[in-house]
C-alpha positions in Angstrom: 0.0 0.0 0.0 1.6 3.4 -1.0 1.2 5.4 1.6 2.3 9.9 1.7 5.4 11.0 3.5 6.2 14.2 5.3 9.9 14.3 6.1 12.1 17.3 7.7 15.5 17.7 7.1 15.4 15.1 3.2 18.8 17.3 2.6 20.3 16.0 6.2 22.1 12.5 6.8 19.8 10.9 8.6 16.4 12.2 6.5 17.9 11.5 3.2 18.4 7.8 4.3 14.9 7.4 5.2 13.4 9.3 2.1 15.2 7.0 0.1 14.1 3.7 1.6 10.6 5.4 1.5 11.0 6.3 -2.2 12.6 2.6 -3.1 9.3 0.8 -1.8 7.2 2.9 -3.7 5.5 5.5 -1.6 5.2 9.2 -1.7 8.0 11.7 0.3 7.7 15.4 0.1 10.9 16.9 1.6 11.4 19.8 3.6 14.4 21.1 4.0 16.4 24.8 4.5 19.6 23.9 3.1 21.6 26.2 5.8 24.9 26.3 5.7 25.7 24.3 8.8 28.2 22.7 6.9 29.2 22.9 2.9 25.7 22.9 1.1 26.8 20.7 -1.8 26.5 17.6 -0.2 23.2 18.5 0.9 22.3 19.5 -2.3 24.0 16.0 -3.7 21.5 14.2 -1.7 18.1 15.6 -2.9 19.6 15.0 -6.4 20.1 11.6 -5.9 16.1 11.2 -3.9 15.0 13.2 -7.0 16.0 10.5 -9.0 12.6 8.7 -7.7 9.5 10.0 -9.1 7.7 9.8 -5.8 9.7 12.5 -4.3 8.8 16.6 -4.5 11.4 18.7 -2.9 10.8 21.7 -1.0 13.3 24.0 0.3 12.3 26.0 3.0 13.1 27.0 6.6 11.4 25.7 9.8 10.2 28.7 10.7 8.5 29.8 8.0 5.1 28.4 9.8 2.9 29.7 6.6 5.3 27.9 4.2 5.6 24.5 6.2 1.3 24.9 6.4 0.8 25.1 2.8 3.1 22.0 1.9 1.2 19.8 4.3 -1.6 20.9 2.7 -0.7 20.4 -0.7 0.8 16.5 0.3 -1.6 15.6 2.7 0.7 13.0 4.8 0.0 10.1 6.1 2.8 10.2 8.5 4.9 13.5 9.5 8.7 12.7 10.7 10.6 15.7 12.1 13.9 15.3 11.6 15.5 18.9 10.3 17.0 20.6 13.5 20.0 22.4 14.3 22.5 19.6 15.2 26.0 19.3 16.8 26.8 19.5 20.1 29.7 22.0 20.3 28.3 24.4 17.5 25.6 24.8 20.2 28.4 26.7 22.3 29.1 28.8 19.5 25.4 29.6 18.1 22.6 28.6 20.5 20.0 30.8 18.5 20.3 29.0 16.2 19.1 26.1 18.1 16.3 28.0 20.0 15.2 28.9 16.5 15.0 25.4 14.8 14.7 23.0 17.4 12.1 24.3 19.4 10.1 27.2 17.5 10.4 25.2 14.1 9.6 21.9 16.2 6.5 23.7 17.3 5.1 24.3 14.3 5.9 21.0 12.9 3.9 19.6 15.8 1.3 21.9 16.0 0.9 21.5 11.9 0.7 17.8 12.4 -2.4 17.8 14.7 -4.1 20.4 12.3 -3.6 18.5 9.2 -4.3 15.0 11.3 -1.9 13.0 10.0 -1.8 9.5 11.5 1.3 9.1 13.0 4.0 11.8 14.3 7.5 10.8 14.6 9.9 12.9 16.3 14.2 12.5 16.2 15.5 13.4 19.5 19.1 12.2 20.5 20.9 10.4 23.1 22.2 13.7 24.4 19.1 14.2 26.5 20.3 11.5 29.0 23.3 13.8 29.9 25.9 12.5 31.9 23.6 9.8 33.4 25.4 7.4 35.6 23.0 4.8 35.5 24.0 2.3 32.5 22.3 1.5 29.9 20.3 4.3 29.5 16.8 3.3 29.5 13.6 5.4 28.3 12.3 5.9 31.5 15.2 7.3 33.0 15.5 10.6 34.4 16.8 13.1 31.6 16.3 16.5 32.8 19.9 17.7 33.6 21.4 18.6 30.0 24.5 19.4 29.5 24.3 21.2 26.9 21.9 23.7 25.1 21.8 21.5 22.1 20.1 18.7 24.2 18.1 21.2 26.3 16.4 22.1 23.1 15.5 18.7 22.4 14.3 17.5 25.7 11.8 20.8 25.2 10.6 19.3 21.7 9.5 16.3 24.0 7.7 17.8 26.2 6.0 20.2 23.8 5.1 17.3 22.1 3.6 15.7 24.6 1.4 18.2 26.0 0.4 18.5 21.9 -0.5 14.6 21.8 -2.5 15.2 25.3 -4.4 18.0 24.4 -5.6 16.8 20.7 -5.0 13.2 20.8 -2.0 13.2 18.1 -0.3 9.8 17.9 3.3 10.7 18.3 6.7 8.0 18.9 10.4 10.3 19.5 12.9 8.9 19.1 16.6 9.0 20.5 19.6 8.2 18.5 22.5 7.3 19.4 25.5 8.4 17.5 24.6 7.6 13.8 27.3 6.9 11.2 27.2 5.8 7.8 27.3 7.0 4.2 26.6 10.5 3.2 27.3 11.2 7.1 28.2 14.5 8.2 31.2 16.4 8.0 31.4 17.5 11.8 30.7 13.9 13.2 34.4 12.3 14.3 34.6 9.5 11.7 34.0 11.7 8.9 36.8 14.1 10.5 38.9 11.2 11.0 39.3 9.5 7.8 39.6 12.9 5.6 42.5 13.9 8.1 43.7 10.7 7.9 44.0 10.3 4.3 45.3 13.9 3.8 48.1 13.2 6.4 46.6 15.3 8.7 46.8 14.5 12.7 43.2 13.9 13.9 42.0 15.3 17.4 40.5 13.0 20.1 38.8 14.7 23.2 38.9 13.2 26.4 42.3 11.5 26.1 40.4 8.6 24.5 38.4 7.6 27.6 35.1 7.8 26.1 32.8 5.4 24.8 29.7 5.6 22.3 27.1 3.3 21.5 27.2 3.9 17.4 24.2 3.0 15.5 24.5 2.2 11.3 22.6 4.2 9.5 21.1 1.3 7.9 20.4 -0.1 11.2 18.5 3.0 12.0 16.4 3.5 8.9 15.4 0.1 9.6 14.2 0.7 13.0 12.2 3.7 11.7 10.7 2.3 9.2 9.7 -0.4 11.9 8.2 2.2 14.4 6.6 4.2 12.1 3.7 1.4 11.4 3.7 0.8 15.0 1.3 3.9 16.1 1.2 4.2 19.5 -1.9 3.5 21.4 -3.3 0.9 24.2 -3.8 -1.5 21.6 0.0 -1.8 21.5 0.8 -1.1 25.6 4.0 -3.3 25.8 3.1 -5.5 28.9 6.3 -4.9 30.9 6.1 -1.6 32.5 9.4 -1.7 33.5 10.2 -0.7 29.7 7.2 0.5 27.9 6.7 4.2 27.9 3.1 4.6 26.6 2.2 7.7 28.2 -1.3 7.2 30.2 -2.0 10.7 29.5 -1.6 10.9 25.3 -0.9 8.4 22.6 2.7 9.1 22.6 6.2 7.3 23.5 9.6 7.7 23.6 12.0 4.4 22.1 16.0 4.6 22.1 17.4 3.7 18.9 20.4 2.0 19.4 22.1 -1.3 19.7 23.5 -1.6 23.6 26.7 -2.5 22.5 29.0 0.7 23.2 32.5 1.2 21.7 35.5 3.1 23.3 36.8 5.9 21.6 40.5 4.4 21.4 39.1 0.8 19.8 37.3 2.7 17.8 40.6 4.8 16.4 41.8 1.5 15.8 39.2 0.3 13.4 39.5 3.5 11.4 43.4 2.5 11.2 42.9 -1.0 9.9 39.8 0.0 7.4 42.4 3.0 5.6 45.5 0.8 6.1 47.6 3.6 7.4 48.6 4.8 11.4 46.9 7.7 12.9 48.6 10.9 14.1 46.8 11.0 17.4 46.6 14.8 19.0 45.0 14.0 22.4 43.1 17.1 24.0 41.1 17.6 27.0 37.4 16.8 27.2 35.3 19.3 25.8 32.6 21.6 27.0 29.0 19.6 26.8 30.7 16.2 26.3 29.5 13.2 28.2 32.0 10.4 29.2 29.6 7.3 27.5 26.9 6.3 26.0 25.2 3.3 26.2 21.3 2.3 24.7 19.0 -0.2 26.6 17.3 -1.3 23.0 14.6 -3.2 24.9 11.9 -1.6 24.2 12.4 -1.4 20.4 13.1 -4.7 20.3 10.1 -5.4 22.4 8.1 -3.0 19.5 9.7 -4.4 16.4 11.5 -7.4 16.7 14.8 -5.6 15.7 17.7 -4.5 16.8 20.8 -2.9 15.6 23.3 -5.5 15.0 25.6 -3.6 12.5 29.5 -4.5 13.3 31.3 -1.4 14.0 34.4 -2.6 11.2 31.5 -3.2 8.6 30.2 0.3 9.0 33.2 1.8 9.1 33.7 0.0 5.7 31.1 0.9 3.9 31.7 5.1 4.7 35.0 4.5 3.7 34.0 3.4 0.8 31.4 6.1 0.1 33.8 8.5 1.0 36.3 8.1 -1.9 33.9 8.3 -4.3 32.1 10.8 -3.0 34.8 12.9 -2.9 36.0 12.5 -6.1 32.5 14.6 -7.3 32.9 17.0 -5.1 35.1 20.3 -5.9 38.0 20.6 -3.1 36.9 19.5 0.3 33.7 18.9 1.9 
């Protein structure tokens, strides 16, 4: 059954992936996206050339903000399901520029939501990140944890998304699932994330920074692995039909048809191993600057995936050298199109 598509954020890493997969089984996306300059606007732009290669998809480049904009486009697609993904992302920018995040993250978020309910579209789905749980010392970090001491503005601004968004699903009955990612990787990845910084240093002979002395760990999540587990969720609307019987995992709110699932495999990776595996995949040694930890950074992170395994029957289950792999790979050729560096 072909079903319509809202997605935020197409011209972004993590919303191209699941246009695509959308497109490839035949339904209907409409991208919104602002193209900002975060980072060096080709790629972006190199991604909704490659989802316009699918007739299904209609491009629209616009900013979050613009509420009349955003209104109009819903109304034109008529969605079955809305997922939010555009946002302002990066942790440190948000020490730099946290307008910016204010801005998108929480006044574009709002009108995404608040669009949503107006245009009644079945099923909501939020991307929130793993950053909400802070420096939680309480391993793995499960849904139903406390996450209201952010470290950082970025994460603040997302943990405010949630709660907007839940007050929206209480008040008008909206059927919204966020989600929490943890530390995404893959192809067509961003520039600012630390493999992308790593192997383009790496292969220009270039030393490669690593905060924290190395004594971090992160719980990465495959792209692949990820689409998958949206894809998954987003058929899976949430509702007392499909309460989860342990309570010690479900997060069905008793006040709204909304819930909160981690997306990530449980299965983190220190920072040092994970060096290591960039080393072996290029074939060459690292030049290893080691710096203090930075500002906002948390020491670990670490997904309990039982609730969406509980919800889907999936987990993430990507190896960390296969991923690795296959952006190395994408890498070379990508940068072969691309004029200088990304």
């Amino acid at each position: 059954m072909t079903m319509r598509y809202f997605i935020t954020g197409t011209a972004g890493f993590i919303g191209f992936h699941v246009a695509r997969r959308l497109l490839q089984e035949g339904h209907e996306v409409t991208g919104f996206d602002g193209i900002t300059p975060y980072y060096n606007v080709k790629l972006k732009h190199m991604r909704h050339a490659a989802l316009a290669q699918h007739p299904g998809f209609r491009s629209v480049i616009a900013m979050l903000e613009d509420r009349e904009r955003m209104e109009a486009e819903i109304a034109a697609s008529q969605p079955d399901v809305l997922i939010h993904f555009a946002a302002q992302a990066g942790v440190r920018y948000s020490l730099e520029n946290p307008h910016a995040y204010l801005s998108s993250n929480v006044t574009g978020s709002f009108n995404v939501i608040e669009l949503a309910e107006r245009h009644k579209v079945q099923h909501l789905m939020l991307a929130s990140t793993s950053s909400i749980y802070g420096a939680n010392p309480s391993v793995p970090f499960r849904e139903r944890d406390r996450a209201d001491e952010p470290l950082t503005i970025y994460a603040a601004t997302k943990k405010s998304m949630e709660l907007i968004a839940h007050s929206h699903a209480h008040l008008y009955k909206l059927p919204t699932t966020v989600f929490r990612f943890f530390t995404v990787y893959g192809p067509w990845g961003r520039p600012d994330m630390a493999l992308f910084k790593f192997v383009d240093r790496m292969l220009e002979n270039q030393p490669i920074e690593i905060y924290g002395e190395g004594n971090m760990s992160r719980d990465f999540t495959y792209i692949d692995d990820l689409v998958e587990s949206v894809i998954r969720l987003s058929k899976i609307v949430p509702g007392e039909a499909n309460r989860i019987a342990n309570a010690a995992i479900e997060t069905l709110s008793h006040q709204a048809p909304f819930r909160i699932v981690n997306i990530g495999g449980g299965q983190p990776e220190n920072l040092l191993d994970f060096v290591d595996i960039v080393e072996r995949t290029l074939g060459r040694k690292a030049v290893r600057h080691m710096l203090p930890m930075q500002k906002g950074d948390v020491p670990r992170t670490f997904a309990s995936p039982d609730l969406l395994e509980a919800l889907t029957g999936y987990v993430p289950q990507t190896r960390l050298q296969k991923g690795v792999k296959a952006f190395v790979d994408w890498y070379v050729d990508a940068k072969a199109e691309i004029d200088g560096k990304f």
